[in-house]
C-alpha positions as CSV (number, residue, x, y, z in Angstrom):
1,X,80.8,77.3,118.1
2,X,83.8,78.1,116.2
3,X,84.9,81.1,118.0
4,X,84.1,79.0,121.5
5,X,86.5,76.0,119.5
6,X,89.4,79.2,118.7
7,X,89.2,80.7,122.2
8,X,89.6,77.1,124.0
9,X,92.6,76.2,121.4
10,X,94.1,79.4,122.4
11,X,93.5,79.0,126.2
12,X,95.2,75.8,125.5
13,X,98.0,77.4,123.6
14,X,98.6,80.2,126.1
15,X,98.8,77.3,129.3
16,X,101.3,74.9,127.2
17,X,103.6,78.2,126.7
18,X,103.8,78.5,130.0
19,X,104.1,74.8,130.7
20,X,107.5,76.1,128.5
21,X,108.3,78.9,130.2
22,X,110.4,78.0,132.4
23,X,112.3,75.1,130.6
24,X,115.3,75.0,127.9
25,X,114.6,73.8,124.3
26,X,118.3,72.5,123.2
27,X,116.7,71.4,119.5
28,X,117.3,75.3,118.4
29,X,120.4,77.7,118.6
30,X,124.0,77.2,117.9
31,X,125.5,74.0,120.1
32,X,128.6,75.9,121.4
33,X,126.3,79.1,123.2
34,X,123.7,76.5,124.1
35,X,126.7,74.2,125.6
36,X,128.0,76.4,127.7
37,X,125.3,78.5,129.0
38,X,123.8,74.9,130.4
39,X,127.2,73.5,131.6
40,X,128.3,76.6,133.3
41,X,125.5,76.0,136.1
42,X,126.0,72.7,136.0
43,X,129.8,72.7,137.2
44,X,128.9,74.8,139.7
45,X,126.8,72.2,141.2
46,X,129.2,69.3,140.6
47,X,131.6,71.8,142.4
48,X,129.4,71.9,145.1
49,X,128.7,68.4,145.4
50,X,132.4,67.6,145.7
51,X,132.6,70.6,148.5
52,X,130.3,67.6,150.2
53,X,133.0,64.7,150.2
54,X,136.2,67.7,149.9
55,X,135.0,69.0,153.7
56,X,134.6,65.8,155.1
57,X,138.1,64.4,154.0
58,X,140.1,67.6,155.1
59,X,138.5,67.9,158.7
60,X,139.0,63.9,159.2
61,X,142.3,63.9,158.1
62,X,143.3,66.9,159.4
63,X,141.6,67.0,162.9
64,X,141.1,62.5,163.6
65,X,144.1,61.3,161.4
66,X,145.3,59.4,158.6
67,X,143.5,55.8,160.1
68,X,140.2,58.3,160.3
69,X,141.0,59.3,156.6
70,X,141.7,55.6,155.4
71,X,138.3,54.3,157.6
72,X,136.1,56.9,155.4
73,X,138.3,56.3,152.0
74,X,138.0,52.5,152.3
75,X,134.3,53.1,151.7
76,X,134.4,55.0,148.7
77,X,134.5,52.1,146.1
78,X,131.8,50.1,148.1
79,X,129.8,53.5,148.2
80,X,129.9,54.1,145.1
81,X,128.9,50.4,143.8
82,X,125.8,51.0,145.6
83,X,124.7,54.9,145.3
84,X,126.1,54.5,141.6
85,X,123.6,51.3,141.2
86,X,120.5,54.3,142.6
87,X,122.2,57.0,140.4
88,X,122.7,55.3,137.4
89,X,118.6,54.5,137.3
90,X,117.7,57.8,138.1
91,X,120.0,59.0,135.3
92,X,117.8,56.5,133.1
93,X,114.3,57.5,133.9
94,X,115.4,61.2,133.0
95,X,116.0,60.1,129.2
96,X,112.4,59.5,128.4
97,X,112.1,62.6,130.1
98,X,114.0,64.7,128.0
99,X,112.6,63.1,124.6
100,X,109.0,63.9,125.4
101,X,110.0,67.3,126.4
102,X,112.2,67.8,122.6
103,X,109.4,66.3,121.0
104,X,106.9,68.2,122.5
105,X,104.7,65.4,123.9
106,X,103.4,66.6,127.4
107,X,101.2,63.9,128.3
108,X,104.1,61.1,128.0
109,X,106.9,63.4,130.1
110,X,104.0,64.0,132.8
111,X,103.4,60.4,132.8
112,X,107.3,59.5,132.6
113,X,107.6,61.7,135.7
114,X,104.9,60.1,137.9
115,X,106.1,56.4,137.3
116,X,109.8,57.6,137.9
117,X,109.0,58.9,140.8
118,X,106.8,55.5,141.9
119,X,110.4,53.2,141.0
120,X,112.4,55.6,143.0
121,X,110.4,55.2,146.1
122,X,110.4,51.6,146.1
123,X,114.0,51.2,145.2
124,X,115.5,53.7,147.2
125,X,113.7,52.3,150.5
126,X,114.5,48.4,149.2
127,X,118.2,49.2,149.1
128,X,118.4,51.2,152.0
129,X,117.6,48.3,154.0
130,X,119.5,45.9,152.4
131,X,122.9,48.0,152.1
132,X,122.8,48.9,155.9
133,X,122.7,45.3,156.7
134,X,125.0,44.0,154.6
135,X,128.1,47.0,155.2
136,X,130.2,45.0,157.8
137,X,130.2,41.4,155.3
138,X,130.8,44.4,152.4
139,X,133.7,45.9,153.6
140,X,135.4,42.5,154.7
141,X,135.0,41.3,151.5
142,X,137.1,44.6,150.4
143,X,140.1,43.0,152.7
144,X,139.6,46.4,154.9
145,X,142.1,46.6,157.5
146,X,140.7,45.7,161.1
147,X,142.3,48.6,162.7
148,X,139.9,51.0,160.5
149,X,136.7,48.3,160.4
150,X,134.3,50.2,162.9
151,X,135.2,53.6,162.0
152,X,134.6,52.4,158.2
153,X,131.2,50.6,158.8
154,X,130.2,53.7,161.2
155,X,130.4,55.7,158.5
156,X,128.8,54.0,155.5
157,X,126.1,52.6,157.8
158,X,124.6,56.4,157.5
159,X,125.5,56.8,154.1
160,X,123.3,53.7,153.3
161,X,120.7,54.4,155.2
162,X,120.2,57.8,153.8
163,X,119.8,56.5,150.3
164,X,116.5,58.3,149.9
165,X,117.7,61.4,150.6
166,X,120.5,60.6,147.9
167,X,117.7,59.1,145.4
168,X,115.4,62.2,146.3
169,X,117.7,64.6,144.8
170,X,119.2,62.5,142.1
171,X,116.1,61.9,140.8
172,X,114.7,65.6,141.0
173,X,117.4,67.0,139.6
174,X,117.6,64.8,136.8
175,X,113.8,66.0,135.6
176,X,114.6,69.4,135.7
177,X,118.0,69.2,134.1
178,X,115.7,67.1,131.2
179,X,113.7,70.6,131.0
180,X,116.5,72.5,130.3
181,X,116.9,73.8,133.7
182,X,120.1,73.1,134.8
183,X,120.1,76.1,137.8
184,X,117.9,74.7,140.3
185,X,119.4,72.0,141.3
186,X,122.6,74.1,142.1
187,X,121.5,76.7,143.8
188,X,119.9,74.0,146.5
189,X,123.6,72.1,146.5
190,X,124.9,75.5,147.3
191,X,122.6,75.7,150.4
192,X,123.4,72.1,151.3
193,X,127.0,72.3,151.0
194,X,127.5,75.3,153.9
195,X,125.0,73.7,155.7
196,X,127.2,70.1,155.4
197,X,130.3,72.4,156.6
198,X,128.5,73.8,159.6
199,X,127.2,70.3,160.1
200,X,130.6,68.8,159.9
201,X,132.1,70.9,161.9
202,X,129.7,70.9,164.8
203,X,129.4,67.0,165.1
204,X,133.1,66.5,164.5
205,X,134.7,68.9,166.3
206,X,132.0,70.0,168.6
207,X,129.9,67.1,169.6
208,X,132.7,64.4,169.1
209,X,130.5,62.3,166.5
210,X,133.8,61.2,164.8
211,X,133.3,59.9,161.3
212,X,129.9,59.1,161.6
213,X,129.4,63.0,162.3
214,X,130.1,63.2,158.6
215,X,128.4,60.7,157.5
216,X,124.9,62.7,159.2
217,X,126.3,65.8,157.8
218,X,126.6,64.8,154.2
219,X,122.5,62.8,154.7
220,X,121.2,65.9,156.0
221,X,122.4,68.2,153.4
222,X,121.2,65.4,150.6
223,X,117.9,65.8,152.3
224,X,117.8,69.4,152.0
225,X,118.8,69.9,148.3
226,X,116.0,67.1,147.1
227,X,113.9,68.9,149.0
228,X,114.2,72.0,147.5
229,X,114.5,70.2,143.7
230,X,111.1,68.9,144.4
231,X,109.2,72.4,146.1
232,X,110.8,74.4,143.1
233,X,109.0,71.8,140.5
234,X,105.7,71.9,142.2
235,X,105.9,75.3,142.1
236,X,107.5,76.8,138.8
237,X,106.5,74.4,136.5
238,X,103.1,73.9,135.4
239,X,104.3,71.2,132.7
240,X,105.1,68.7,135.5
241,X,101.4,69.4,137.3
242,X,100.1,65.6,137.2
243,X,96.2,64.4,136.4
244,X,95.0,61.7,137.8
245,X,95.5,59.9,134.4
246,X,99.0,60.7,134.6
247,X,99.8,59.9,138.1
248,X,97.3,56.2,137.2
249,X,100.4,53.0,137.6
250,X,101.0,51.6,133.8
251,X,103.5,48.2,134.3
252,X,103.8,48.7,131.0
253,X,105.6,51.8,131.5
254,X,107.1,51.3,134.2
255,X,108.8,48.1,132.4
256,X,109.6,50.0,129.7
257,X,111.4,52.9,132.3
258,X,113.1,49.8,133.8
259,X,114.1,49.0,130.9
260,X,116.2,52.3,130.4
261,X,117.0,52.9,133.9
262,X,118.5,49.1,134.8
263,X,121.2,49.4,132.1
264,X,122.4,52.7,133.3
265,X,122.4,51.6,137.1
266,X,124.5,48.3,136.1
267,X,126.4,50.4,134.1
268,X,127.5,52.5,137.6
269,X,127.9,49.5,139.7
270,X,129.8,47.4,136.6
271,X,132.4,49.6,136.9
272,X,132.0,50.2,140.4
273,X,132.9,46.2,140.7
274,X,136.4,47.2,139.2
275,X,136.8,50.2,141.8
276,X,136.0,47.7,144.6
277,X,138.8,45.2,143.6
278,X,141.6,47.9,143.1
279,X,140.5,49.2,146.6
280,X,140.4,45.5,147.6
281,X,144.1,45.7,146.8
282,X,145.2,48.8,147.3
283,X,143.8,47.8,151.3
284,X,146.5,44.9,151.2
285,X,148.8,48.0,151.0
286,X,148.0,49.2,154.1
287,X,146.6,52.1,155.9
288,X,148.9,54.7,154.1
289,X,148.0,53.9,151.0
290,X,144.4,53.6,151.4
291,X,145.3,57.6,153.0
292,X,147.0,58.8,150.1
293,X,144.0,57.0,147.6
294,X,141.5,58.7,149.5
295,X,143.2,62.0,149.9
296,X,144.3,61.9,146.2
297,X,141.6,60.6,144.7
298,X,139.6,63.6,146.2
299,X,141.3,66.2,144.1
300,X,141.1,63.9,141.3
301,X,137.3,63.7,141.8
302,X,137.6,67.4,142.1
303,X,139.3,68.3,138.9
304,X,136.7,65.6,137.0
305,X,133.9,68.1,137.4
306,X,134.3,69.5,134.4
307,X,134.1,66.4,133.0
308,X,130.8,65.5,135.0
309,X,129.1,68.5,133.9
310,X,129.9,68.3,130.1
311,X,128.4,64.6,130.7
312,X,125.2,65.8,131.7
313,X,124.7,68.3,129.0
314,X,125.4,65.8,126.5
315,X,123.3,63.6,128.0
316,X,120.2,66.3,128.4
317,X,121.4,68.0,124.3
318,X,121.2,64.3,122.7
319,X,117.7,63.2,124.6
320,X,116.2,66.1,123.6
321,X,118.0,66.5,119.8
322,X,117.2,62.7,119.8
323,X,113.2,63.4,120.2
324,X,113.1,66.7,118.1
325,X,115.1,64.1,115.3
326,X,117.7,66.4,114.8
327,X,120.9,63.9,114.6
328,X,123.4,66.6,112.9
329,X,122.9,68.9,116.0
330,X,124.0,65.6,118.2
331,X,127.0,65.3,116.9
332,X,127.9,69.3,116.4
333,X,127.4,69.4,120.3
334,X,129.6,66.2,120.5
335,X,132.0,67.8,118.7
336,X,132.0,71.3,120.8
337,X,132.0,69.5,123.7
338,X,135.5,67.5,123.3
339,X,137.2,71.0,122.0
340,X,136.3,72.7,125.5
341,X,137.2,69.7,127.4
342,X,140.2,68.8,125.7
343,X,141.4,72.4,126.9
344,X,140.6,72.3,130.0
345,X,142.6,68.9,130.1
346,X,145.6,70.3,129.0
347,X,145.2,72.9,131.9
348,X,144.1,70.8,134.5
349,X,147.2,68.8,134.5
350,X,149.5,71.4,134.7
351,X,147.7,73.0,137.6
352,X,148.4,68.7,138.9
353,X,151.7,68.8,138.2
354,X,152.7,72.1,139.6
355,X,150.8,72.4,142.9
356,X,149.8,68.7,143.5
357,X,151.5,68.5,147.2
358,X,150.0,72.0,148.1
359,X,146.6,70.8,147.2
360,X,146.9,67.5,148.8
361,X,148.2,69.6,151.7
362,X,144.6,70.2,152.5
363,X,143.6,66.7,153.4
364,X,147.3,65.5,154.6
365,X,149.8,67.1,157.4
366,X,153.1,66.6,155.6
367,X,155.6,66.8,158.5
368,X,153.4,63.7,160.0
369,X,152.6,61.9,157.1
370,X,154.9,62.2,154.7
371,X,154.7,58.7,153.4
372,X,151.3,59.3,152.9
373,X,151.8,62.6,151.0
374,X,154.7,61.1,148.8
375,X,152.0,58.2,147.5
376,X,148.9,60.2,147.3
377,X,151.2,63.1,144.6
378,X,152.1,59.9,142.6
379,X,148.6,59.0,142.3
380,X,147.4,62.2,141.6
381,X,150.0,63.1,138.7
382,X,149.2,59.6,136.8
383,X,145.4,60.3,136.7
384,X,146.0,63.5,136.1
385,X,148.0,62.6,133.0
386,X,145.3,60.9,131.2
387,X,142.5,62.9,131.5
388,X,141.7,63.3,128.0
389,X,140.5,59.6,127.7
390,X,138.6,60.0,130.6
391,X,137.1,63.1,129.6
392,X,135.6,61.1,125.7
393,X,134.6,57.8,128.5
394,X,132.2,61.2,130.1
395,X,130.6,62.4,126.9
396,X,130.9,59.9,124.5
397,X,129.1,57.7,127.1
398,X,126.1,60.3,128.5
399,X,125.8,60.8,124.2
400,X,125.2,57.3,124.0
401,X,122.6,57.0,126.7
402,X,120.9,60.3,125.9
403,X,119.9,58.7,122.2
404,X,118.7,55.8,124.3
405,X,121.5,53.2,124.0
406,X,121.7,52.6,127.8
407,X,122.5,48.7,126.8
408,X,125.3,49.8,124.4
409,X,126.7,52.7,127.1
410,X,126.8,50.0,129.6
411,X,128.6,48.0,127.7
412,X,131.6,50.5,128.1
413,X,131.7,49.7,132.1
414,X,132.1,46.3,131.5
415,X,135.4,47.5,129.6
416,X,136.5,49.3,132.8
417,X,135.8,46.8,135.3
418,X,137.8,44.0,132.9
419,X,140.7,46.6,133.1
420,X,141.0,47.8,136.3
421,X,140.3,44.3,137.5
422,X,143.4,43.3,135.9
423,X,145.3,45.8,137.3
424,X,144.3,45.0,140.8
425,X,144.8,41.2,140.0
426,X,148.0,41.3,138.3
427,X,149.7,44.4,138.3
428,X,149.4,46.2,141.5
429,X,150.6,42.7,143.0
430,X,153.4,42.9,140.6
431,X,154.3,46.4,141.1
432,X,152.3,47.8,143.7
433,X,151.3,51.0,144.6
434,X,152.2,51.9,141.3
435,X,150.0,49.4,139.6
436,X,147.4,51.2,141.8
437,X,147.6,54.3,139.9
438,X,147.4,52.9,136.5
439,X,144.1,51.3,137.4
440,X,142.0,54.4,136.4
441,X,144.1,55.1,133.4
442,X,144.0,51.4,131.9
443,X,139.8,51.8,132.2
444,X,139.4,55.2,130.9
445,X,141.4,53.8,127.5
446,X,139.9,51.0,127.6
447,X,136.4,52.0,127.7
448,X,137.4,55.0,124.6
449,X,138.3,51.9,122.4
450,X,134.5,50.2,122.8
451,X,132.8,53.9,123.0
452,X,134.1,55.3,120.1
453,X,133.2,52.7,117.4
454,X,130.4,51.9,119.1
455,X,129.3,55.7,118.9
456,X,129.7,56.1,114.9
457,X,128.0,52.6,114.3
458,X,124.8,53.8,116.6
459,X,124.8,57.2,114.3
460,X,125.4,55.6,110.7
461,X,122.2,53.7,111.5
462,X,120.5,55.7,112.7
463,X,120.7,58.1,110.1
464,X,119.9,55.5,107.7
465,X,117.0,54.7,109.6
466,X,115.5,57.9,110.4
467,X,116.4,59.7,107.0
């Protein structure tokens, strides 16, 4: 009996290592090597996933014109207050994720997974619906310019609609990165980001789609990437290989998921709210400078991968440091994280500042719209300036939520929609297009000033609490 009682512990012992073989344990190891090694893969994928929105711009401005180009920009705020909103709860349901996995407690991320994967369904499908309805009453409440209305609501139309392929990734890729495995996803956005050029080039140019050919493009190639998340979970990880007791519907944790995930959604779409009244002013410009936004804030998007990726990590290093109770490595991670960024800041905006109209080049013809070009290098420059702040908002704010905070982190959004609504409310009417491009500036430093106290309160109790 004892030797049957041995052999089945060790049966068990040899499937839970390789449940584990194919994930990342970020409780052991010095931060810095661990840091790096998971972020590299990660900015490669955030790379990618800009090449999505970077291909789209440049072959509508360059081949339908700056009103094309300000038709798809004046979305971008209204976009992201509503994929931000799907984002944001996928983001939350991967927390619990990434404790169970750092404290070693199968059963709860198996059953974690199932019911995340229930709420993603519902919600994805519920706003969906809703979203495609509502775009036309959306963007008129944005004070859209008529002349770029029907190109604009062709275009988010699609986006809307394909918010399950959107939630199908986001969501996927947010359970493996809680594993440790931070690859996947990014060799699918590879795939998905030629196949979104190829796409965008043969319904643009070839079949004459206009803007809503890159709308289908970019849904498609969402749609392929979650699809690959998902086959290369079934298939390479035997830790996420549900029971019927895991995959049985518990309110209770589903409430408790809801719980995490709401805050970080509301977090998104918060600060979303002040994006949608600075683009809500910056349309009262006119159709150039909703261009040189769009065009502008591209690259800027571009050069904030880094930041985007160091987010993440944190996020995925504290959830899993957080469950294994290992507080010190939290904020030695913290710690490595601002040196690298704060470097790269420092060389990010003097790439800005030397080759800022080359680069925006790509998305504007200069000789044609020079107005446009002039703008969208002021914009650029400004952001590019305070990049710092933004980069502490990233992983001060992902280091927050990956304890567990998500009330707390979103808390910090509320910061940046009061600042960059009164920028759009009082400055940019004041100064205009100027006051624009403090907007984003005015947030980041606004948020730092909630995030960092906030941050060294959450850890002085915690330590105190847990020892």
């Amino acid at each position: 009996m004892k030797a049957a009682t041995a052999s089945a512990s060790a049966i068990r012992g040899v499937k839970a290592s390789k449940s584990r073989s194919v994930t990342r344990d970020l409780t052991v190891g010095k931060p810095m090597g661990l840091i790096i090694s998971f972020t590299l893969p990660l900015l490669f994928g955030v790379l990618f996933q800009q090449l999505y929105s970077f291909v789209d711009t440049a072959i509508v401005g360059r081949y339908l014109g700056a009103a094309k180009l300000a038709a798809v920009g004046a979305t971008g705020s209204v976009n992201f207050l509503v994929n931000g909103l799907c984002m944001g709860f996928c983001s939350g349901f991967a927390i619990p994720i990434a404790q169970a996995f750092g404290a070693k407690d199968e059963k709860s991320l198996r059953r974690a997974v199932s019911h995340s994967v229930y709420l993603c369904t519902v919600m994805s499908i519920a706003m969906a619906v809703l979203t495609a309805l509502a775009c036309p009453l959306l963007l008129r409440w944005m004070n859209t310019p008529e002349e770029i209305m029907p190109g604009a609501v062709s275009y988010i139309r699609i986006i809307f609609m394909a918010i399950p392929c959107t939630v199908l990734y986001n969501m996927a890729a947010g359970i493996l990165r809680s594993l440790g495995d931070s690859r996947t996803p990014v060799v699918f956005l590879v795939v998905a980001s030629l196949i979104n050029i190829v796409l965008d080039l043969a319904l643009i140019l070839g079949a004459k789609l206009d803007v809503a050919g890159a709308a289908i493009a970019t849904a498609v190639s969402q749609l392929v990437s979650g699809i690959g998340c998902v086959w290369v979970m079934v298939r390479r990880f035997p830790i996420l290989h549900l029971t019927e007791e895991d995959r049985r519907f518990d309110p209770k944790l589903a409430k408790s998921l809801i719980g995490i995930g709401l805050p970080m959604g509301l977090q998104f779409s918060i600060t979303a709210i002040g994006s949608v009244l600075v683009q809500w002013s910056v349309n009262g410009l006119g159709v150039n400078a909703v261009a040189a936004v769009s065009s502008a804030g591209k690259l800027s998007m571009f050069f904030s991968c880094v930041f985007d990726a160091l987010a993440t990590t944190m996020a995925t290093f504290a959830g899993q440091n957080m469950g294994a109770r290992k507080l010190n490595r939290v904020g030695e991670g913290l710690k490595d994280m601002a040196l690298i960024g704060t470097v790269y800041c420092l060389l990010a905006f003097a790439v800005i500042a030397l080759f800022r109209r080359p680069l925006l080049g790509l998305f504007i013809n200069s000789q044609t719209d020079a107005d446009v070009m002039e703008l969208g290098s002021q914009f650029l420059l400004i952001n590019g300036a305070f990049y710092i702040p933004l980069l502490f908002v990233n992983i001060v704010r992902l280091c927050i939520q990956g304890m567990g905070f998500t009330k707390a982190a979103m808390l910090a959004g509320v910061c940046e929609m009061a600042a960059r609504a009164a920028v759009a409310l009082l400055l940019v009417p004041l100064i205009g297009f100027t006051g624009a491009c403090l907007a984003n500036p005015a947030a980041w430093i606004m948020a730092d000033l909630f995030l960092f106290p906030c941050y060294f309160h959450i850890m002085k109790n915690l330590k105190y609490r847990l020892g």
